[in-house]
C-alpha positions as CSV (number, residue, x, y, z in Angstrom):
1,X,0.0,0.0,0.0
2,X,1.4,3.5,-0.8
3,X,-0.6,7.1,0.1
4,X,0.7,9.7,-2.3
5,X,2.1,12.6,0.3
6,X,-0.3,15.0,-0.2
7,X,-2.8,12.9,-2.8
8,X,0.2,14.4,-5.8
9,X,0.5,12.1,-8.3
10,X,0.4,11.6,-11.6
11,X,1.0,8.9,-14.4
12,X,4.6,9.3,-13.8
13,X,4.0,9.3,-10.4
14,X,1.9,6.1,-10.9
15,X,4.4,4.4,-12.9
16,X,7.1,4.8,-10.1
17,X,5.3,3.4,-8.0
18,X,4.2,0.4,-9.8
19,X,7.8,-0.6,-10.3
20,X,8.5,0.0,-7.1
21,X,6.2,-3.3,-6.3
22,X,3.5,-1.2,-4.9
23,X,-0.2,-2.9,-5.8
24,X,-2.3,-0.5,-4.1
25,X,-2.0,3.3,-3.7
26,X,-4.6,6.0,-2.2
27,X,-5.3,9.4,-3.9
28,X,-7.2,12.4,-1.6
29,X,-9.9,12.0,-4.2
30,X,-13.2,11.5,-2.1
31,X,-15.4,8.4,-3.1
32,X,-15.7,5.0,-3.0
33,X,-16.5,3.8,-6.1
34,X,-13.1,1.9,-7.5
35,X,-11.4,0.8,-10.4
36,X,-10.0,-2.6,-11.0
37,X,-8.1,-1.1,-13.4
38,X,-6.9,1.6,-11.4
39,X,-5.2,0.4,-8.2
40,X,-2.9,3.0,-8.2
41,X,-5.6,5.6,-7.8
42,X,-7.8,4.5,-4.7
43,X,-10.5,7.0,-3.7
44,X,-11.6,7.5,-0.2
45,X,-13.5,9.4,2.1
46,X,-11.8,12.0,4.1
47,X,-12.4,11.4,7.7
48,X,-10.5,13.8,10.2
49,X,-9.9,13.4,14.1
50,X,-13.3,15.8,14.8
51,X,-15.6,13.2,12.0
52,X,-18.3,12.2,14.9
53,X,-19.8,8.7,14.5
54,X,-22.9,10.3,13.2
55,X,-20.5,12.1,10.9
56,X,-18.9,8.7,9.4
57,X,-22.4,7.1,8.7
58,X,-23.5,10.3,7.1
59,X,-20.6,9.8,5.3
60,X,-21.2,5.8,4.1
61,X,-25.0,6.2,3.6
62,X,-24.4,9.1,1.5
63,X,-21.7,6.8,-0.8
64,X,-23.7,4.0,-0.7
């Protein structure tokens, strides 16, 4: 697993990364909805330190 610092990357940036043996990588793209043929470019949702409980199920039901 590799998380781009910052969510930069690019197809370069993708193709480093591959070689490097990495299978999976996170972008700061929000979403869930994935790619199988983009591995590289994971989505996710942003949840911070102050995200309640309430706030993360708002969250999945809303991405659902």
């Amino acid at each position: 697993w590799l998380a781009y610092p910052f969510g930069r990357y690019d197809a370069r940036v993708e193709a480093l990364a591959r070689r490097a043996g990495y299978v999976l990588a996170t972008t700061t793209q929000p979403g869930v909805r994935q790619s199988a043929s983009g591995p590289l470019a994971l989505r996710r949702l942003r949840v911070l330190d102050s995200t309640s409980v309430r706030g993360l199920e708002q969250l999945l039901v809303r991405t659902a």
